[in-house]
N, C-alpha and C positions, 0 to 999 in steps of 0.2 A: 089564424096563426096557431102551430101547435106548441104543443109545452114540450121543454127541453129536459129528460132526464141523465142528469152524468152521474154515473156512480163513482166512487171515488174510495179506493180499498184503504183502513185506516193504517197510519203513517207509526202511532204509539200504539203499542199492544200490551194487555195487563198480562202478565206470566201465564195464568192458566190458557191463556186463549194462544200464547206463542206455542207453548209447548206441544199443544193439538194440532196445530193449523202445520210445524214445522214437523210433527213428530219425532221429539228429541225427548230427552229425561232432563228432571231439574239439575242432575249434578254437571251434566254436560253444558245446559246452559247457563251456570254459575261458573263453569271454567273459562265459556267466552268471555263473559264477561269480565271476570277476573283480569284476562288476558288483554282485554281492552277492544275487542273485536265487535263489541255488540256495545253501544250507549244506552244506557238507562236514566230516568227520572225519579224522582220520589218526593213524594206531596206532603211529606210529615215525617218531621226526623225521631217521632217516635218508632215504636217498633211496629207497628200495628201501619205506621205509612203506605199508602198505594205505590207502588213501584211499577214503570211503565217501562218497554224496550221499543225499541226507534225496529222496526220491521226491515227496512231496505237494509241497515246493519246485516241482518240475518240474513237476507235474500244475497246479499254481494260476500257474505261470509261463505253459504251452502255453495253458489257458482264457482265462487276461488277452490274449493274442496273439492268440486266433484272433476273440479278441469285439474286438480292434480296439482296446482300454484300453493303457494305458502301463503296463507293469509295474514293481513299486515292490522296492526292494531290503530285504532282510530281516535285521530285528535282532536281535542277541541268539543264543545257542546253544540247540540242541536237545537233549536230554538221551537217550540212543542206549538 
C-alpha cells in the first residue's frame, strides 16, 4: 500500500508572508482590509498580537480586480 501525500496551501497567512506571496505593499493591504474585503485574525489584543489574513479572501479579491468587477466586502468571521 503506498503513503498518500496531499499538500494543502495554508488557508491563514501572517502579513509578511501575504504581502510576498500576493505581491502587494502594506498600505494597500491595510485598505483591504479596512475595506472589509480581506478577514483577519489576531491572537492578542495587545499590540505586539500575531495578526493572520484568511488567503482565499485575497485570492477572490485579486480575481474580482483583475476581471474588472467591483469587489464586495465580506461578512461574518472565519472559523481558523
Amino acid at each position: 500500500m503506498q503513503d498518500v501525500v496531499v499538500q494543502v496551501e495554508p488557508r491563514w497567512v501572517r502579513k509578511k508572508a501575504i504581502l510576498k506571496i500576493y505581491d502587494i505593499g502594506f498600505r494597500k493591504l491595510a485598505a483591504w482590509v479596512q475595506a472589509g474585503y480581506i478577514r483577519t485574525l489576531k491572537f492578542d489584543d495587545g499590540l505586539q498580537g500575531s495578526r493572520l489574513y484568511y488567503a482565499p479572501d485575497m485570492e477572490d479579491l485579486l480575481l474580482k480586480l483583475s476581471a474588472g468587477h467591483k469587489p464586495i466586502p465580506k461578512i461574518g468571521r472565519v472559523k481558523p
